[in-house]
Each structure stands twice: as C-alpha cells, then as structure tokens.
py3Dmol code that shows the C-alpha trace and the ligand (Angstrom):
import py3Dmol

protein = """\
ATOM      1  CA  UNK A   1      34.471   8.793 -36.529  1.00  0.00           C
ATOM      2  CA  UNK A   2      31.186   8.925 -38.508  1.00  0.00           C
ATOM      3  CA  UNK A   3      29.908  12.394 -39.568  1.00  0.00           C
ATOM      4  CA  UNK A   4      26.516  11.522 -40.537  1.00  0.00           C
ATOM      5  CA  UNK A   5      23.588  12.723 -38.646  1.00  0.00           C
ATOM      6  CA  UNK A   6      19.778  13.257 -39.420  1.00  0.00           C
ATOM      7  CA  UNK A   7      17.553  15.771 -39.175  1.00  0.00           C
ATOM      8  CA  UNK A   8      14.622  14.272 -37.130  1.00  0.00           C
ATOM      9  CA  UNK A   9      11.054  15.442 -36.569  1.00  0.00           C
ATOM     10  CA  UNK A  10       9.669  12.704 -34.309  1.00  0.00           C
ATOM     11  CA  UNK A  11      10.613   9.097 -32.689  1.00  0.00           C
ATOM     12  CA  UNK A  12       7.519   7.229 -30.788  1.00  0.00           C
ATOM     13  CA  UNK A  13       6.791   3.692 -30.642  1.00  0.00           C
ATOM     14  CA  UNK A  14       2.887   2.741 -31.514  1.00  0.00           C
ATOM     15  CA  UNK A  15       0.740   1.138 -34.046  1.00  0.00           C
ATOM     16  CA  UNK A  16       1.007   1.065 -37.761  1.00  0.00           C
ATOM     17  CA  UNK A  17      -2.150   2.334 -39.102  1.00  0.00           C
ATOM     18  CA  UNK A  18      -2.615   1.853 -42.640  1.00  0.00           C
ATOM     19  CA  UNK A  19      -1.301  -0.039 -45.278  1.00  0.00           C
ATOM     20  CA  UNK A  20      -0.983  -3.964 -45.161  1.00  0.00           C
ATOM     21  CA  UNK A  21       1.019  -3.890 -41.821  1.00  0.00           C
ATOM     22  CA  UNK A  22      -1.950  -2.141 -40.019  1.00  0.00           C
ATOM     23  CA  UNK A  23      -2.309  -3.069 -36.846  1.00  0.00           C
ATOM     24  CA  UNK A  24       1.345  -4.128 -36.052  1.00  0.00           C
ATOM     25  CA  UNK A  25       3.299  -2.312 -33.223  1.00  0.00           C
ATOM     26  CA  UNK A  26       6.166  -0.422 -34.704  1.00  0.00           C
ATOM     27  CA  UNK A  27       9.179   1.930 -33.738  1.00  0.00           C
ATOM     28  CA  UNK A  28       8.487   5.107 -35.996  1.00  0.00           C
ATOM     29  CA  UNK A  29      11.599   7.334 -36.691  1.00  0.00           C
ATOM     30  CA  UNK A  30      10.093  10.031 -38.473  1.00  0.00           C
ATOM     31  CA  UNK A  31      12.622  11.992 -40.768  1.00  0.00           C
ATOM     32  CA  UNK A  32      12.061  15.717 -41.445  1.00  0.00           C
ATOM     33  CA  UNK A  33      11.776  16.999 -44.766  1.00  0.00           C
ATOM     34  CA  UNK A  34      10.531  16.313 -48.149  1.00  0.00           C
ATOM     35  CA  UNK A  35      10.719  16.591 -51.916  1.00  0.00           C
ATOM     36  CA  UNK A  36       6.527  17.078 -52.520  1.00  0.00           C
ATOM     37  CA  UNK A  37       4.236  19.135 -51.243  1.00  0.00           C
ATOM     38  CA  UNK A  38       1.086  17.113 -51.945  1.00  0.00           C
ATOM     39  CA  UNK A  39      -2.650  18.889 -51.059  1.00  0.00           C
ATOM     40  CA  UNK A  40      -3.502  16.052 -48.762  1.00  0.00           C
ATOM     41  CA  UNK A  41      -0.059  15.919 -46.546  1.00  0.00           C
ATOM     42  CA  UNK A  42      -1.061  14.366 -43.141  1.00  0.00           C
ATOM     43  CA  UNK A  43       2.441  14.558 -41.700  1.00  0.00           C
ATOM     44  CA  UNK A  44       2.926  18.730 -42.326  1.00  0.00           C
ATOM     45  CA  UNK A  45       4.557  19.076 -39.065  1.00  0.00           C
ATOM     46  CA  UNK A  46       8.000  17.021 -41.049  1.00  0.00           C
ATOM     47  CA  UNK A  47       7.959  18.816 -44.554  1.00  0.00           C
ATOM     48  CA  UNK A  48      10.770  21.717 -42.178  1.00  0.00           C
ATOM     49  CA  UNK A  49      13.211  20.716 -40.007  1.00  0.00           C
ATOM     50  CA  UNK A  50      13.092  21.807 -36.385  1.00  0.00           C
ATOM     51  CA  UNK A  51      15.999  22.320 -34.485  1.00  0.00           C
ATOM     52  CA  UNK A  52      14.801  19.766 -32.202  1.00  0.00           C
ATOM     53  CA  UNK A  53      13.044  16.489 -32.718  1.00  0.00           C
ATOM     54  CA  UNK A  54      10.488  14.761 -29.902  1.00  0.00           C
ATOM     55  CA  UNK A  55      10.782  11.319 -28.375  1.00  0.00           C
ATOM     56  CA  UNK A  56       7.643   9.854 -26.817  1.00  0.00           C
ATOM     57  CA  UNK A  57       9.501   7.681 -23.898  1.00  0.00           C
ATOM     58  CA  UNK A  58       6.558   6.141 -22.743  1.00  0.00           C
ATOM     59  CA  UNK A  59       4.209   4.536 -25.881  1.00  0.00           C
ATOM     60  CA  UNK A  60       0.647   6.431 -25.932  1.00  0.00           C
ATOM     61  CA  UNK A  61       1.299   8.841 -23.114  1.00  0.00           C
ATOM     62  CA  UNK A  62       1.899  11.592 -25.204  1.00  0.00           C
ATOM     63  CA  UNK A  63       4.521  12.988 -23.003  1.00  0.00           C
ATOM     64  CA  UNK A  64       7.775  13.623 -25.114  1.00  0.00           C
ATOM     65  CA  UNK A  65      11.310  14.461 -24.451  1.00  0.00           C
ATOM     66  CA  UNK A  66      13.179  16.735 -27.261  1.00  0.00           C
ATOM     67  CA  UNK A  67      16.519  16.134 -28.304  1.00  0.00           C
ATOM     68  CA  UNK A  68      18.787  18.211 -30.229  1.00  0.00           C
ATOM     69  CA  UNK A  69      18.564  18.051 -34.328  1.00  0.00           C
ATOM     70  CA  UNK A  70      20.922  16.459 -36.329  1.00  0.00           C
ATOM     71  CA  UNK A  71      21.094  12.834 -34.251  1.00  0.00           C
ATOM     72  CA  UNK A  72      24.255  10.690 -35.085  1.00  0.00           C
ATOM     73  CA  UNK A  73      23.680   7.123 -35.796  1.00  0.00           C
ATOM     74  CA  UNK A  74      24.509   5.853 -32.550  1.00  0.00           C
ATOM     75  CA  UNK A  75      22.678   8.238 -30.411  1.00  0.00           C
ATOM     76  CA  UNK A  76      19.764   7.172 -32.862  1.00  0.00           C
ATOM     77  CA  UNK A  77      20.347   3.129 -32.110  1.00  0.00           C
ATOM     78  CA  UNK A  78      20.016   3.764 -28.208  1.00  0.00           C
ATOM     79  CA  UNK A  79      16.415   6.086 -28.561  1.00  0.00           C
ATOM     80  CA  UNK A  80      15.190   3.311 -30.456  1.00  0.00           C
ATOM     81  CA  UNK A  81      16.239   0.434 -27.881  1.00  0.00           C
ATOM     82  CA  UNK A  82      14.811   2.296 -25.319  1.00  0.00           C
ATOM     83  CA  UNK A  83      11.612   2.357 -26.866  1.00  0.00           C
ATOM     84  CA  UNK A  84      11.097  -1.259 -27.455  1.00  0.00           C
ATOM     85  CA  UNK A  85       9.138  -1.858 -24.098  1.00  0.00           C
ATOM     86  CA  UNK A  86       7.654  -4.000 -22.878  1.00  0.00           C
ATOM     87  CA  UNK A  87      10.511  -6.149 -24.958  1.00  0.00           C
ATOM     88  CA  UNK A  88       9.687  -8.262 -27.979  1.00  0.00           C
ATOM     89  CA  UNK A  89       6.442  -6.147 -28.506  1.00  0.00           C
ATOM     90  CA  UNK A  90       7.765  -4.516 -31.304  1.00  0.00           C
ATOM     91  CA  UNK A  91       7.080  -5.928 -34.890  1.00  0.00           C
ATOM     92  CA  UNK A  92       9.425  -3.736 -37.161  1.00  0.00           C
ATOM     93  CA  UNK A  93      11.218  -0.664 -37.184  1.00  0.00           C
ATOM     94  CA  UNK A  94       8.990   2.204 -39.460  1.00  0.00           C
ATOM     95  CA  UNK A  95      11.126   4.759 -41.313  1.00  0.00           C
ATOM     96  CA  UNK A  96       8.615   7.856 -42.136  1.00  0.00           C
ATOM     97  CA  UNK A  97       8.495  11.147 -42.995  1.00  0.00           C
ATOM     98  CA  UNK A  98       8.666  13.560 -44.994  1.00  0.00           C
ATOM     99  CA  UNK A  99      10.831  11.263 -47.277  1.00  0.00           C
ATOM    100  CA  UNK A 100      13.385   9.604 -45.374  1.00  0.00           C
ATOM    101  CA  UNK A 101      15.569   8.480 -48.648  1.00  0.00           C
ATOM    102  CA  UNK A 102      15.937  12.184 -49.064  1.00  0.00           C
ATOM    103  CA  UNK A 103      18.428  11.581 -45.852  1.00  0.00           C
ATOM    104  CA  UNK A 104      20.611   8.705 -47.883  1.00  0.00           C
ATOM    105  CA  UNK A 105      23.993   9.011 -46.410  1.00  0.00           C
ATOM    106  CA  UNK A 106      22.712   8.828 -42.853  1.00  0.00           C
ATOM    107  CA  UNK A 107      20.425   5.680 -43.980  1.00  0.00           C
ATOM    108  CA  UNK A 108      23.651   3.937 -45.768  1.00  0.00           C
ATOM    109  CA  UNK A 109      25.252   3.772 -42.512  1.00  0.00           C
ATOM    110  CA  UNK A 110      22.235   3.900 -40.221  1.00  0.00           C
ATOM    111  CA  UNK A 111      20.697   1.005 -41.534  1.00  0.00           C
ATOM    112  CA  UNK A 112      24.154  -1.840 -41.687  1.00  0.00           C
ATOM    113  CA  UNK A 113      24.879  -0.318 -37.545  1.00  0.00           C
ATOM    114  CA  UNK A 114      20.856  -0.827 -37.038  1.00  0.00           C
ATOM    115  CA  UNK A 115      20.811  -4.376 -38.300  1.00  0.00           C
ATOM    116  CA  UNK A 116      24.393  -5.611 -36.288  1.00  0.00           C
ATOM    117  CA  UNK A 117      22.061  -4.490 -32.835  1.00  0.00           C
ATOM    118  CA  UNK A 118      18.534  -5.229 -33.477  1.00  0.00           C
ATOM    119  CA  UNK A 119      16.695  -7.794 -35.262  1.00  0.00           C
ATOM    120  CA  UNK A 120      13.820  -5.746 -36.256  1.00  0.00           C
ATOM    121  CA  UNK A 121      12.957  -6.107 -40.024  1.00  0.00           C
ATOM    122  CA  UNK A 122      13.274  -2.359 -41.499  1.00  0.00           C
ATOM    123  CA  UNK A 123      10.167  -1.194 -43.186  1.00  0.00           C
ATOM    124  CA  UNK A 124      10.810   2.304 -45.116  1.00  0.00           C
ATOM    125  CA  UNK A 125       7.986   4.414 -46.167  1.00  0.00           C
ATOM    126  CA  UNK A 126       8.815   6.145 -49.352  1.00  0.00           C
ATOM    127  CA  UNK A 127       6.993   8.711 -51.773  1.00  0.00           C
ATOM    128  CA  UNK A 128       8.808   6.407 -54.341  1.00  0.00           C
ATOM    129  CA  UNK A 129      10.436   9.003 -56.800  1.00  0.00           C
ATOM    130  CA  UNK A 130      13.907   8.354 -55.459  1.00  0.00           C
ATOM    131  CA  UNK A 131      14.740   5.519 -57.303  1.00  0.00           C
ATOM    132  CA  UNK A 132      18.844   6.162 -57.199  1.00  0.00           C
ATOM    133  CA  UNK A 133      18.608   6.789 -54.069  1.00  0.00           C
ATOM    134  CA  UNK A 134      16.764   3.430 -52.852  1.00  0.00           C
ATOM    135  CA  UNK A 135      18.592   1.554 -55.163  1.00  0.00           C
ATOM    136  CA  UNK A 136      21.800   2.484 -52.708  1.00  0.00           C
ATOM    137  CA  UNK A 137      19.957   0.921 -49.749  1.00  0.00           C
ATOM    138  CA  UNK A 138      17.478  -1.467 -50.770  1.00  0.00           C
ATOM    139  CA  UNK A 139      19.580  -4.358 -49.817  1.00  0.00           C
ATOM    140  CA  UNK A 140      18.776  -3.279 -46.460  1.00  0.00           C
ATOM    141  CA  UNK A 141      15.342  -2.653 -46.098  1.00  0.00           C
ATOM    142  CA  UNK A 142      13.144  -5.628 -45.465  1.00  0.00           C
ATOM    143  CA  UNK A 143       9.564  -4.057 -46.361  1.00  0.00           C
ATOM    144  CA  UNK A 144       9.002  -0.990 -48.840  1.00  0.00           C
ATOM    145  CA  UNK A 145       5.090   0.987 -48.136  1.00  0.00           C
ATOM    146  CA  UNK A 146       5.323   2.391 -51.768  1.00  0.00           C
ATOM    147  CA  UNK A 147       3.182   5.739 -51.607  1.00  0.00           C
ATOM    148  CA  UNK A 148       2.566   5.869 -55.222  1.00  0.00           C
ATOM    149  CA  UNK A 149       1.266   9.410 -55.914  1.00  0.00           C
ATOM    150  CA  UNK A 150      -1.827  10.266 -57.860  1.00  0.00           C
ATOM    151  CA  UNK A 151      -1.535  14.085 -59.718  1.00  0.00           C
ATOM    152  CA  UNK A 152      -4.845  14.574 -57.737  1.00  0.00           C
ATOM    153  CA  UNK A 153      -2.965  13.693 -54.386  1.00  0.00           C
ATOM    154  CA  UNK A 154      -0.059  15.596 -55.076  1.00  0.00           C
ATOM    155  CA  UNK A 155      -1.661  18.715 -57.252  1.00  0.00           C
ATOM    156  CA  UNK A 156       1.514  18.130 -59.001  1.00  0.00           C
ATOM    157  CA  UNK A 157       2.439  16.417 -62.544  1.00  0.00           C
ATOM    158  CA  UNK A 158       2.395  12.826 -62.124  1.00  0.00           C
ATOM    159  CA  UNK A 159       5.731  10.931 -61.221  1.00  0.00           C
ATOM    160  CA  UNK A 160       5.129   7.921 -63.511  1.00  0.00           C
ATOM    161  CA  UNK A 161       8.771   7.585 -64.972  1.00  0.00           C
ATOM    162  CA  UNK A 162       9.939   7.920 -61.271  1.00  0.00           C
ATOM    163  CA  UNK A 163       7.686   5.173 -59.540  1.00  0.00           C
ATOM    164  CA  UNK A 164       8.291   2.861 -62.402  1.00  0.00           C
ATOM    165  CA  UNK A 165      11.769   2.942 -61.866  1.00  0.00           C
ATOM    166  CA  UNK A 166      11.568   2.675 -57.976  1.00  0.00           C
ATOM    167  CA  UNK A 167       9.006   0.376 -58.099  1.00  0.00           C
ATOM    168  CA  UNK A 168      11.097  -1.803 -60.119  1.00  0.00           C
ATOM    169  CA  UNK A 169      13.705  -1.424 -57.641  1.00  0.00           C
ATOM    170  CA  UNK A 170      11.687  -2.270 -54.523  1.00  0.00           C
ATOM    171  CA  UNK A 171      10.541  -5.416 -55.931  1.00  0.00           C
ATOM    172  CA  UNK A 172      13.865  -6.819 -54.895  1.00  0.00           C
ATOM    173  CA  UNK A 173      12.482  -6.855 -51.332  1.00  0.00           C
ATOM    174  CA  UNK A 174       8.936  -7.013 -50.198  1.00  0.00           C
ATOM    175  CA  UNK A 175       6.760  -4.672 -51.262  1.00  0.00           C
ATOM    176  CA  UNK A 176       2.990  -2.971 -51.153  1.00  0.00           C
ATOM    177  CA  UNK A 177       1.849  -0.399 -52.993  1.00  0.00           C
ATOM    178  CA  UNK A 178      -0.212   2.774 -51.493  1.00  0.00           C
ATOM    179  CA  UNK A 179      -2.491   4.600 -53.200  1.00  0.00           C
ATOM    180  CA  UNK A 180      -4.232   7.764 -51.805  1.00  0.00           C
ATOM    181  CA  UNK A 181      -7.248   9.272 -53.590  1.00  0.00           C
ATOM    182  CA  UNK A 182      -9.876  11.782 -52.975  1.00  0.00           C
ATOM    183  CA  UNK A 183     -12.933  12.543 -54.593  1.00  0.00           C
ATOM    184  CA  UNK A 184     -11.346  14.529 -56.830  1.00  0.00           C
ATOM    185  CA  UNK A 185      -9.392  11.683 -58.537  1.00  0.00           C
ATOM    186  CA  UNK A 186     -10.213   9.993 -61.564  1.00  0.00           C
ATOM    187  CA  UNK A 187     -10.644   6.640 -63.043  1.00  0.00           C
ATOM    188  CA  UNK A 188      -8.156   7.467 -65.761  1.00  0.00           C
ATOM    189  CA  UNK A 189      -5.071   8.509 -63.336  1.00  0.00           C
ATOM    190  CA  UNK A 190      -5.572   5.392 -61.404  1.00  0.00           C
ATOM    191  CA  UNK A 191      -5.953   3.160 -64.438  1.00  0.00           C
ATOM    192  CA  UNK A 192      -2.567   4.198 -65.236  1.00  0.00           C
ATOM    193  CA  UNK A 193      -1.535   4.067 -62.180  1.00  0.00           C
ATOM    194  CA  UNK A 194      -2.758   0.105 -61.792  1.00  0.00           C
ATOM    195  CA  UNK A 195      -1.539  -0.171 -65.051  1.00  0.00           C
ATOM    196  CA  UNK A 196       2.625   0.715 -64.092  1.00  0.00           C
ATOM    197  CA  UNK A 197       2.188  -1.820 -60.932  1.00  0.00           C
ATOM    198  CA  UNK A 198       0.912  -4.793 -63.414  1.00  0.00           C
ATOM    199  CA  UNK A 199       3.294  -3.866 -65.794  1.00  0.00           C
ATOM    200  CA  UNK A 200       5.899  -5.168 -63.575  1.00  0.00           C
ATOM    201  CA  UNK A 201       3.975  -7.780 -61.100  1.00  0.00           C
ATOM    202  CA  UNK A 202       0.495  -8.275 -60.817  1.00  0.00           C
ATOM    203  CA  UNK A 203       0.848 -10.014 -57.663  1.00  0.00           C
ATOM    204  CA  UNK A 204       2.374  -6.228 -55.960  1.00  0.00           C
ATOM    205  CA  UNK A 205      -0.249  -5.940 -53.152  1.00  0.00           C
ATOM    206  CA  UNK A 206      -2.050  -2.505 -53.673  1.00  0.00           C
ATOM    207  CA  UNK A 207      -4.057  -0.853 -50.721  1.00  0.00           C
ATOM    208  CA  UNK A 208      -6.106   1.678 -52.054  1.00  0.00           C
ATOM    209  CA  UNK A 209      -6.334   4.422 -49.030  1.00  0.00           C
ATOM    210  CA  UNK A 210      -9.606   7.206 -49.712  1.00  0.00           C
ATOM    211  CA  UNK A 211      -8.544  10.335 -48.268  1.00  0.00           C
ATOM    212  CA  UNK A 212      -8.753   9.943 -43.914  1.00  0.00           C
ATOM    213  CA  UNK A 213     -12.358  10.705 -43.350  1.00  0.00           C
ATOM    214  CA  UNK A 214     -11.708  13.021 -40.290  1.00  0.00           C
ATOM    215  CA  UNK A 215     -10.623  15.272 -43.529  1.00  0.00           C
ATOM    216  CA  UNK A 216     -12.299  17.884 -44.687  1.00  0.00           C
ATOM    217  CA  UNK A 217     -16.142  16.441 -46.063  1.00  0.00           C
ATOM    218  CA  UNK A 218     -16.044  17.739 -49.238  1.00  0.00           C
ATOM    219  CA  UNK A 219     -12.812  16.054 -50.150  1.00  0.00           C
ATOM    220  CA  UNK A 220     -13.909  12.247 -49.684  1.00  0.00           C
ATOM    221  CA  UNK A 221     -15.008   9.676 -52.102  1.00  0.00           C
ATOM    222  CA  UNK A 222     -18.013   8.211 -51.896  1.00  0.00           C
ATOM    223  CA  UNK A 223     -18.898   4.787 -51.457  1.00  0.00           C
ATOM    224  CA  UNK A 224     -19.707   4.560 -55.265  1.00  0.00           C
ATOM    225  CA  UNK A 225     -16.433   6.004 -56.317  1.00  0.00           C
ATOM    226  CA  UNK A 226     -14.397   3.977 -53.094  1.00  0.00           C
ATOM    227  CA  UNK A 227     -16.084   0.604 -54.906  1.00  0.00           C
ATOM    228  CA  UNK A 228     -15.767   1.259 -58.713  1.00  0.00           C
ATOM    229  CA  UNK A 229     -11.778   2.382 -57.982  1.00  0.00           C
ATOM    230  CA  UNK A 230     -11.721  -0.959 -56.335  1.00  0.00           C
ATOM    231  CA  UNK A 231     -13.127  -2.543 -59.637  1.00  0.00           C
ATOM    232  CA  UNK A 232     -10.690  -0.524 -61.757  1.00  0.00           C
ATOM    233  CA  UNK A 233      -7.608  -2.061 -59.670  1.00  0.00           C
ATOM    234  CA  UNK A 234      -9.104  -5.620 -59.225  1.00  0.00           C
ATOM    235  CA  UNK A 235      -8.902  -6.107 -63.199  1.00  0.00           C
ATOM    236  CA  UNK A 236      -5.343  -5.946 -63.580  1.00  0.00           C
ATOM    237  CA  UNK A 237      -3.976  -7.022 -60.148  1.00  0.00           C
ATOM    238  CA  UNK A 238      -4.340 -10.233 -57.764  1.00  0.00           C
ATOM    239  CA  UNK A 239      -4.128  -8.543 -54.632  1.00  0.00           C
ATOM    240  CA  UNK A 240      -6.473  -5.311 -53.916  1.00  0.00           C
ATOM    241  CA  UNK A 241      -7.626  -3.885 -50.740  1.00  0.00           C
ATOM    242  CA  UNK A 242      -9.271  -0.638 -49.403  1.00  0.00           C
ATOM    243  CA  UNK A 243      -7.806   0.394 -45.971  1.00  0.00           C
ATOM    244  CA  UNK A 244      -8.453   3.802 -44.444  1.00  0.00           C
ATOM    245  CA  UNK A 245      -6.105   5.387 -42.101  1.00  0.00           C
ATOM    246  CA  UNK A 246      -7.100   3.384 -38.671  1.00  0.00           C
ATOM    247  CA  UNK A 247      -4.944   5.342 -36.541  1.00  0.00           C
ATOM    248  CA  UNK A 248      -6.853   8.417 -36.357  1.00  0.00           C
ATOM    249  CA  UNK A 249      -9.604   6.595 -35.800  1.00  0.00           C
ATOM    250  CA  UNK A 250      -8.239   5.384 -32.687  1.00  0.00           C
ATOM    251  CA  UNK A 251      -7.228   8.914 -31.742  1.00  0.00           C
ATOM    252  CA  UNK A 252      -3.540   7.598 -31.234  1.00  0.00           C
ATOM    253  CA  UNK A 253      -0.257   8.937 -33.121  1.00  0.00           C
TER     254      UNK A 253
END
"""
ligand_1 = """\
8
SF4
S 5.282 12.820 -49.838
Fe 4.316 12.432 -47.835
S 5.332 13.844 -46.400
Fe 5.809 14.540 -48.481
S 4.263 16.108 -48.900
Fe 3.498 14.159 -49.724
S 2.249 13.277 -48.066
Fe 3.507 14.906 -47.149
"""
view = py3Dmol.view(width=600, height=400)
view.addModel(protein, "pdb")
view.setStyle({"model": 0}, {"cartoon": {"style": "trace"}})
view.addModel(ligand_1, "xyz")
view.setStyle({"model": 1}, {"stick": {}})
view.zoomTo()
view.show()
C-alpha cells in the first residue's frame, strides 16, 4: 500500500495559455508549494499549502468542489478522468505550481500509475533549479515548459549553475524554454541567459513572456525593449517567439 500523497492547491481542466502549447486544452494539477518567491508570482495562491485543494468539475464554470489535502495517487488518477469531458478533448496533462518537482516521491509513482491509465502526454512546468530531482523523473515526462528565471523576475541571485544543469537534463525529452521579463530587466541578464540555452542547443525553442499586461503599468516593457530583447535572443538561437500570457486575456483560469 502506497504512502505517497500530494499536497494540492488546484485541479481544473482549461486552456494552456502561454508558452508554445498556448491554446491547447489541458488537465492542470496544480501542486502547492515552492522553492522561490519571485516579485512577479502569478500563481501566489500555491506558494502555502491549504488543507484543502479545489476541483473545478465542470471546465469554465468556476464552480469547484474541495477535497481533502494530501491526495493519494489513485484518488488523484480518478479527479483527473473525470475531468476529461467531453472525451478526447484533452491535449495533455499540465503539472503546475508552485514547483511540482519539489513533490518528487509522489511524481515517481504518480507519473508510471498515470501513464498505465491514460494516454495523455505529461507536460511538467518547472522553475528549473531542481535538476536531481527531474533527473529522477524525466523519463516520464513527455514535454518540459522550462521557466528559466531572470534575477529581475525572481529579485533573487540568478540560478545559472542550476538551469544549466536542468536544462541539460530536460533536453532528453522535449523541451521550451520560458523567459519572463519586466521592464526592469536588462539586456545583459538575458544575454546570459540566451547564452546558457545556446550553449547546449540552439534549436531549444525560447518564448520570451513580458510581464502579463493586466500587471501593474509601471512594471511592463515597452514595445522598444519587448523588440530589442527579441533581437538579443534571435542572434544566438533558431527558434524565438514573444507570447504574453493569453489566458488572462480571455478572463478564464
Ligand atoms: S517559481 Fe513560479 S510559483 Fe514559484 S514563486 Fe516563482 S512564479 Fe511563483
């Protein structure tokens, strides 16, 4: 009998919203918890853990059920069937957070049980400074949404030895890179930043995502600075786009 069980924040089924999957339906298991505490967070309601997590039973209706925290692996497997209506819509299943690697020895079992019942390719979004930790399940995963942290982002010292080595790691599967930056940022962070991806593959896709703007005014690039990061990135590596978060501007979760 297995004794590993995760601490949830959220489980809904909608559409992924940024990143190169945007615009794909997805199952989103959001974990609860995490390892930064980056200025821009937009998912503060998973850096605790409740003692009960929320499953939207219906897609878009916004009316949710809560359920006890930790959930076992099984119990897990059945909210996520449920919420694959109507059937077949559902592209992949979207682990989020918080930083759901932080959660390992649920995932290590989680993800084998997951993949014996449902076909759904796994994508895992990651703040990518795990790397032992996704090296222990990356043979599972299917997609990895790399956030790769500017210091600007995070207000924090930058993570470079950390993403190299999980970058490096996720490149076993398929990967994109995700790059958040405010006004704030600077050409020289993301140089090296661009510089670390093409060190190992200059083909890694890399969206470039300027801060939502529904944010606060004052922290958003301009269109000047959103074009000449885009120039910065372009030099070193084949595959750059800018893509804000769509989702909020759809008003939908
Ligand atoms: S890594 Fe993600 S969830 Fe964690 S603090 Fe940063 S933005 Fe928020």
């Amino acid at each position: 009998m297995s004794t590993n069980q995760a601490q949830l924040c959220e489980v809904f089924n909608s559409i992924q919203g940024e990143g190169l999957y945007v615009g794909e339906r997805q199952t989103f298991v959001r974990f609860a918890g995490c390892n930064l505490s980056c200025q821009y967070c937009d998912s503060p309601q998973a850096l605790t853990i409740p003692k009960e997590f929320k499953v939207e039973l219906v897609p878009g209706k916004k009316s949710f059920q809560p359920y006890a925290n930790p959930v076992s692996v099984s119990q897990l497997i059945e909210i996520i069937k449920s919420l694959d209506k109507p059937k077949g819509m559902t592209h992949s299943l979207s682990l989020t957070g918080g930083e759901p690697l932080l959660q390992i020895d649920f995932l290590k079992e989680f993800l084998p049980e997951f993949k014996k019942e449902l076909k759904l390719p796994i994508y895992l979004e990651t703040n990518g400074v795990l790397p032992d930790h996704l090296s222990e399940v990356v043979e599972n995963i299917d997609i990895v949404a790399f956030d790769l942290k500017l210091p600007s982002a995070t207000g924090l010292s930058p993570y470079w030895k950390e993403h190299q080595k999980a970058l490096e790691i996720a490149t076993l599967v398929e990967v994109f890179v995700k790059i958040v930056f405010n006004k704030d940022s600077k050409p020289k962070e993301l140089d090296d930043a661009v510089n670390l991806i093409a060190g190992i593959d200059e083909k890694i896709p890399l969206v470039l995502q300027p801060v939502t703007p529904f944010g606060p005014i004052k922290h958003r690039p301009n269109a000047e600075q959103i074009l000449a990061f885009q120039a910065i990135a372009k030099r070193k590596l084949k595959n750059v786009r800018v893509i804000p978060q769509t989702h909020k501007i759809m008003g939908i979760s």
